[in-house]
C-alpha positions as CSV (number, residue, x, y, z in Angstrom):
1,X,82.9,94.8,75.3
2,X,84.2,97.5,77.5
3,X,88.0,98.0,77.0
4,X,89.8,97.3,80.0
5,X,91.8,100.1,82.2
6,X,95.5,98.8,82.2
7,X,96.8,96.9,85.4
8,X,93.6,95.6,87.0
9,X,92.6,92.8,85.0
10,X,94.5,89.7,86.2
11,X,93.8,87.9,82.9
12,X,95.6,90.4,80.5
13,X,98.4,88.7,78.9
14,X,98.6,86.0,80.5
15,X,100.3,82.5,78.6
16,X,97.8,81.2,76.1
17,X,98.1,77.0,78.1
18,X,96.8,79.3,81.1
19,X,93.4,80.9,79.3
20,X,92.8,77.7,77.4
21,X,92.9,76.6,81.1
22,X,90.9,79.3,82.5
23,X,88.3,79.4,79.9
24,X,87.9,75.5,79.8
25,X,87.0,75.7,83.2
26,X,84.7,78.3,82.8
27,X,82.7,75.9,80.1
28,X,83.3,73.1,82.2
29,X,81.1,74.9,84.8
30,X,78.5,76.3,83.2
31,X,78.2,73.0,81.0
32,X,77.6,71.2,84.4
33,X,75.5,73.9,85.9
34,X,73.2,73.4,82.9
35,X,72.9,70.2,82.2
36,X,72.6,69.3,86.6
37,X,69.1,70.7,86.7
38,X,70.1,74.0,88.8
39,X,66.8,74.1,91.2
40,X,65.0,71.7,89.9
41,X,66.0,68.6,92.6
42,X,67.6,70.4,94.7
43,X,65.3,72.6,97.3
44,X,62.1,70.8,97.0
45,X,62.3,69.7,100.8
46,X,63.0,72.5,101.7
47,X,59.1,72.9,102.6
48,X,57.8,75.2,105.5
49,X,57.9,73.2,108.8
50,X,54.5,73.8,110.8
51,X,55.5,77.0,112.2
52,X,53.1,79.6,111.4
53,X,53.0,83.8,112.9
54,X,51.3,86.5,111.4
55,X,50.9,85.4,107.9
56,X,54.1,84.3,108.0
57,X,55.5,80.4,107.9
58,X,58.6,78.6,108.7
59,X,61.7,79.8,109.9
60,X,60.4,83.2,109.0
61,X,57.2,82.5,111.8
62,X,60.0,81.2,114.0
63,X,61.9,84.3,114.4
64,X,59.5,86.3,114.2
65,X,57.6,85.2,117.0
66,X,60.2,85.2,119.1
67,X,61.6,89.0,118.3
68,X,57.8,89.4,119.8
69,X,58.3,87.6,122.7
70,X,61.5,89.7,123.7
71,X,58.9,93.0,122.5
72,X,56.8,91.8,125.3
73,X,59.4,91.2,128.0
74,X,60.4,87.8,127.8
75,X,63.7,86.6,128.0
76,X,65.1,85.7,124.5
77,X,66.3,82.3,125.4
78,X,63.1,81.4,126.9
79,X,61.3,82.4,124.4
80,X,63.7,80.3,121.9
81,X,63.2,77.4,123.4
82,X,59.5,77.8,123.7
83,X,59.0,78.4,120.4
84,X,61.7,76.0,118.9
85,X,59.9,73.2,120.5
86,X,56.4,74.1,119.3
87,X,57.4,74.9,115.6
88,X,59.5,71.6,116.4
89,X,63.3,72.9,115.9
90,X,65.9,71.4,117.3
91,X,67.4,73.1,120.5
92,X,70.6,71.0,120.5
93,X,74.0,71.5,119.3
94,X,74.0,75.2,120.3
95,X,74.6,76.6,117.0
96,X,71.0,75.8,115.8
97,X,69.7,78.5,118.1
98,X,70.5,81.9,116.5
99,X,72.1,84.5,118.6
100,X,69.5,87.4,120.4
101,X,71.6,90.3,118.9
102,X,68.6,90.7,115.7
103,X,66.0,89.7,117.9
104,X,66.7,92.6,120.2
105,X,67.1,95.0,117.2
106,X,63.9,94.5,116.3
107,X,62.7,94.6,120.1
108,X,64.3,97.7,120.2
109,X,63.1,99.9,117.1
110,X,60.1,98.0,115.8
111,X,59.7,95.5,112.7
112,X,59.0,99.2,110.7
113,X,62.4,101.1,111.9
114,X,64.2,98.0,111.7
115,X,63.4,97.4,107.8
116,X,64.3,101.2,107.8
117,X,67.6,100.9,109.3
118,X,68.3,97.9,106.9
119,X,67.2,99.6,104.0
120,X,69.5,102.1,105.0
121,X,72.3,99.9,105.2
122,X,71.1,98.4,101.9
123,X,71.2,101.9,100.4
124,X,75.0,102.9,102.0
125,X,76.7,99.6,100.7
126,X,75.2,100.6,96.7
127,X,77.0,104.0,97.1
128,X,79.6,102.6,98.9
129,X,80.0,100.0,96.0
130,X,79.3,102.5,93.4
131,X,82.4,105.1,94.7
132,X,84.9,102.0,95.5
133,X,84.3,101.0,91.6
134,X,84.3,104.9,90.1
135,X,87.3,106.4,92.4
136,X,89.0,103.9,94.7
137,X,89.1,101.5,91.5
138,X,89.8,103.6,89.1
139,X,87.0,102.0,87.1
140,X,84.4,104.4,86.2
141,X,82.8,102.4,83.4
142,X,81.9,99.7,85.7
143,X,81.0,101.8,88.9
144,X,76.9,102.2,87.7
145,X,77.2,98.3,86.4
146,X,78.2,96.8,90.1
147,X,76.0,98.8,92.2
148,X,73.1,98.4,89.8
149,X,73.8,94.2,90.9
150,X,74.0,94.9,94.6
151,X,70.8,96.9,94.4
152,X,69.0,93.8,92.9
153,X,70.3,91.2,95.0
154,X,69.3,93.8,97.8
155,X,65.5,93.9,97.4
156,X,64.9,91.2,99.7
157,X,65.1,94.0,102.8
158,X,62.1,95.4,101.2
159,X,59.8,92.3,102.0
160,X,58.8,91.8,105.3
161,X,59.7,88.4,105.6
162,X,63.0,88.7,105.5
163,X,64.2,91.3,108.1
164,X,63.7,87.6,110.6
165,X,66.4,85.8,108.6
166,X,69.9,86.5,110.2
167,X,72.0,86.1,106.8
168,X,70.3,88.9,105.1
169,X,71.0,91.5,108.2
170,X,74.4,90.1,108.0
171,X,74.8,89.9,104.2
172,X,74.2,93.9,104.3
173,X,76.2,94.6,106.8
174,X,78.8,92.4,104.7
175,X,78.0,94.4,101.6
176,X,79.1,97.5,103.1
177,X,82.4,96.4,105.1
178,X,83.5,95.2,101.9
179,X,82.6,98.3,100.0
180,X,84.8,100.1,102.8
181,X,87.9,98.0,103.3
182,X,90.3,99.4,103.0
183,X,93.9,98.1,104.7
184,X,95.2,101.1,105.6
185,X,91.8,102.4,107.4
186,X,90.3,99.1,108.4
187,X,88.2,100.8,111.6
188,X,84.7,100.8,109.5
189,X,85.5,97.4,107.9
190,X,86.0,96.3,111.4
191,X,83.1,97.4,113.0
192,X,80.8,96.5,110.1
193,X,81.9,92.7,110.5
194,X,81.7,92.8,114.2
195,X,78.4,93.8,113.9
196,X,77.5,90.8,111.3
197,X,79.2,88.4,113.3
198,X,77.2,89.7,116.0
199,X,74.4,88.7,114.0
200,X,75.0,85.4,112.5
201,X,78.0,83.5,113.7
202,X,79.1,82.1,110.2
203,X,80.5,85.5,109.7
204,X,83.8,84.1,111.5
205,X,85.4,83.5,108.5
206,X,85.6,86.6,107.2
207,X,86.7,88.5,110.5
208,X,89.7,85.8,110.5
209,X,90.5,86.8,106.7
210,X,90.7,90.4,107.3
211,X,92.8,89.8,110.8
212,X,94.7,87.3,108.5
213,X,95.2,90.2,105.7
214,X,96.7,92.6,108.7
215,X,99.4,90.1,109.7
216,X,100.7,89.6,106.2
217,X,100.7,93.7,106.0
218,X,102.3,93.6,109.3
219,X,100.0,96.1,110.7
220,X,99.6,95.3,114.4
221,X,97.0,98.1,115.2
222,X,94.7,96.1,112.9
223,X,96.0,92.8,113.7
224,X,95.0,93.6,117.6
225,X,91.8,95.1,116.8
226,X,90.6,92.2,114.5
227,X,92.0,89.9,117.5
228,X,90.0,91.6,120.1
229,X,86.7,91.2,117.4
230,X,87.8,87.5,117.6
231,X,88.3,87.2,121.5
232,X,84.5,89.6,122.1
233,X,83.0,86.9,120.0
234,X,84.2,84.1,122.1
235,X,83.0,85.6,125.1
236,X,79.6,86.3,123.3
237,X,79.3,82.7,122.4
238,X,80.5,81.3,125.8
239,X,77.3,83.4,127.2
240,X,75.2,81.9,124.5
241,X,75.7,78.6,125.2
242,X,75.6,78.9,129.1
243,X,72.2,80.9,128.4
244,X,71.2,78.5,126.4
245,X,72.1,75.4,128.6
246,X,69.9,76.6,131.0
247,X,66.5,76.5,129.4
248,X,67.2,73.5,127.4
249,X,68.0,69.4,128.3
250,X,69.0,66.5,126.7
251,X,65.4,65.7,125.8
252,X,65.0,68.3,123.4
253,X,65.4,67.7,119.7
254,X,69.1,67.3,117.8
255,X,69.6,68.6,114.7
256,X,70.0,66.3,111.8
257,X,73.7,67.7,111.3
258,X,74.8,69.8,108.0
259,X,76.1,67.1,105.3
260,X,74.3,68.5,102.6
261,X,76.9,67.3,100.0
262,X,74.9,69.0,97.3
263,X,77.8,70.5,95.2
264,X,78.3,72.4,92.4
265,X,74.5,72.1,91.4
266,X,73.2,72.6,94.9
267,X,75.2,75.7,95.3
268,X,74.0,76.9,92.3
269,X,70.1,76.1,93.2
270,X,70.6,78.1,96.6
271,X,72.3,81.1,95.1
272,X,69.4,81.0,92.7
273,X,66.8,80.9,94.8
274,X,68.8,84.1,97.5
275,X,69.4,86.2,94.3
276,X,67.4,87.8,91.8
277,X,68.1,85.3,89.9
278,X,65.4,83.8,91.1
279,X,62.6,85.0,88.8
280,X,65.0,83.1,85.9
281,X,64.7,79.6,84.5
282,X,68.0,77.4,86.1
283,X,70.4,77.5,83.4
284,X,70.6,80.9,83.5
285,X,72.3,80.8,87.2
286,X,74.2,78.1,85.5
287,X,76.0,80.9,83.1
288,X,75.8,83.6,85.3
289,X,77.6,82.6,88.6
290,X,80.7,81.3,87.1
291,X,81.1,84.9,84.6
292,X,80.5,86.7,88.3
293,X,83.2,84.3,89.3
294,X,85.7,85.0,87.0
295,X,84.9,88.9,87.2
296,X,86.5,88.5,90.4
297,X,89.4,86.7,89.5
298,X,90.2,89.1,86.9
299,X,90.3,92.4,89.7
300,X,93.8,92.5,90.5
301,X,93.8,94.4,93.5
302,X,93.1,93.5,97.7
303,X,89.7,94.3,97.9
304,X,89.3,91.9,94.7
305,X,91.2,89.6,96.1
306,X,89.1,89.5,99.6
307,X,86.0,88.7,98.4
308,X,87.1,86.2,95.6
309,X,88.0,84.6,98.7
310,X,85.4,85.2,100.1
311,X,82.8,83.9,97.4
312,X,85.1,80.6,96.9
313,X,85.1,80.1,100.8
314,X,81.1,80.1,101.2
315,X,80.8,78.5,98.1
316,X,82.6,75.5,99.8
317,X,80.3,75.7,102.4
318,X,77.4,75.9,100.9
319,X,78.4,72.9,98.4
320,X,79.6,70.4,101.0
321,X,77.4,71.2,103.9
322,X,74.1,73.2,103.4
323,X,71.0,71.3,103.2
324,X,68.2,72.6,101.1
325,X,66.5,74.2,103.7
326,X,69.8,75.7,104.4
327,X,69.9,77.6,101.3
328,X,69.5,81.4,103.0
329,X,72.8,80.8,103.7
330,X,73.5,82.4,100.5
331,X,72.2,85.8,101.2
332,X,75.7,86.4,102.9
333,X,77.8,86.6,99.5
334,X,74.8,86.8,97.1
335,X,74.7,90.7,97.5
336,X,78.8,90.7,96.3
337,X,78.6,88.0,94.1
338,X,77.1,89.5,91.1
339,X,79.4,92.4,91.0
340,X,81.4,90.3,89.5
341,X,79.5,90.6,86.3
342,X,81.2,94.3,85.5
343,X,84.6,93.0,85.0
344,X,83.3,89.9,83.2
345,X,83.1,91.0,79.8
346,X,87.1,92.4,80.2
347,X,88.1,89.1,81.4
348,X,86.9,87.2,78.8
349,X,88.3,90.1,76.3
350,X,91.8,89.6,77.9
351,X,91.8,85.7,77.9
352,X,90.9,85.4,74.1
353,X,93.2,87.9,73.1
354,X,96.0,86.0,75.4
355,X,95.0,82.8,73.3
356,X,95.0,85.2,69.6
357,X,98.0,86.6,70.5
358,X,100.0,85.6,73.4
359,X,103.9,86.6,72.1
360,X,102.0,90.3,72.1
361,X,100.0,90.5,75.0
362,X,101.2,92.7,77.5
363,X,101.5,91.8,81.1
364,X,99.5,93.4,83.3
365,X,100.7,96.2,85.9
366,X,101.4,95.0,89.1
């Protein structure tokens, strides 16, 4: 195992009741993971509705039909609603029409310069990743490690299909904000997420952590800019509502709500099945996700710190409200998540020599 660089990892020396603790969860989780059938039960319904677009099918068809529609002229929310109803989607609450900002993009620039342009992206947030691990981090033997997993849970934007689905524009553009935080320079962080949450609105969260992060620092620039983020997305949503009140009526299909309730298991199935991990048998996304897990808990530092939040946070979602046909969702965090993997094996170092040795473990730096 790779010897860990003093002060970052969380788990160094820390009191032997507290790694038995730590680790016991750790089997707890992967025990369950294993033995709950990880994508076996849990996105079989999520079958292709009858939605159909050159060559592709579902939700994929659905968007990419209408991105056409807006090529030609149309108006994006009459074009929504048109083909909502014929792929039968449901037009009501709000929130299950997607915002116009990727349907424009690809308006705009073309399906092929639009996979260019999130290719890209793709490309910036691995060498972003790869210098924020090797010089900001201080952690050169782990730099090649964690951009090698954001590359692979990456390769979606290569496939066609997937430049339609709004979580993997936004999971990029995630990627690379993270990569780039940085609290006293938060102006590319800021923009990035705007941009996401421009995208796909379930990006909120994470604008409200990093505003969050800036009051604690007491830095009001930042604090004001991540407010006025907050305040251009309310006026973005109040305009896509009111758009979309006006080609829609009661009449039109509801959506069966998001009570998923899955869990642990389900949340495991759909990070499966928006990961690489999906050309691997269940159980190994049952030992995987919590090690990536607990790589994060082990960075000591803010930009560990943020997306351990932010991993736990859509995690939640994803267990108590995601349906299986919701299980995209993932793509937000999935690109992150596995980074998590390069501090892994110094975690696990540090917690079994706090329960070998804990009257000579050191505590780590603050």
């Amino acid at each position: 195992m790779t010897r860990a660089a003093p002060g970052w990892n969380r788990f160094a020396g820390i009191p032997r009741p507290a790694a038995a603790a730590v680790l016991a969860l750790l089997a707890l989780l992967m025990i369950w993971g294993v033995q709950g059938g990880v994508g076996r039960d849990h996105l079989r319904v999520a079958a292709p509705t009858s939605a159909r677009f050159d060559g592709l099918v579902g939700d994929h068809a659905l968007y990419a039909h209408i991105a056409t529609r807006v090529a030609a002229g149309e108006s994006y929310y009459a074009a929504a609603a048109a083909e909502h109803r014929s792929g039968h989607y449901p037009l009501r609450p709000f929130v299950t029409v997607r915002l116009p900002t990727l349907a424009h993009i690809v308006a705009a620039l073309g399906e092929r310069n639009a996979m260019i342009l999130f290719l890209l992206s793709g490309g910036a947030a691995i060498l972003a990743w790869y210098r924020r691990l090797r010089i900001d981090g201080k952690l050169p033997r782990h730099a090649a490690v964690g951009a090698l997993f954001v590359a692979a849970n990456l390769t979606q934007l290569a496939a066609r299909e997937w430049l339609y689905i709004h979580e993997v524009a936004a999971g990029v553009l995630l990627a690379l904000a993270l990569a780039l935080y940085r609290p006293a320079r938060p102006w590319a962080t800021m923009t990035l997420v705007a941009a996401a949450l421009a995208i796909r609105e379930t990006v909120l969260p994470v604008a409200m952590l990093f505003g969050l992060f800036a009051l604690i620092d007491r830095d009001w620039r930042a604090a004001a800019g991540w407010l006025a983020v907050g305040l251009a997305f309310a006026g973005g949503m109040a305009a896509h509502i009111a758009a979309l009140a006006a080609v829609t009526s009661p009449a039109d299909a509801a959506s069966q709500g998001w009570h998923g309730q899955g869990g642990w298991i389900a949340y495991l199935s759909f990070v499966q099945a928006s990961s690489l991990l999906r050309f691997f048998a269940g159980w190994v996304g049952a030992v995987i996700v919590p090690l990536a897990l607990l790589g994060w808990a082990a960075w000591r530092s803010r930009p560990g710190l943020v997306v351990l939040i932010i991993q736990l946070f859509y995690a939640a979602m994803l267990m108590l409200f995601a349906r299986p046909a919701n299980f995209y969702w993932a793509m937000l965090v999935t690109p992150t998540l596995f980074v998590g993997l390069a501090f892994a094996p110094a975690a696990l170092a540090g917690l079994a020599r706090s329960l070998r040795h804990p009257a000579r473990a050191l505590p780590a730096a603050a």
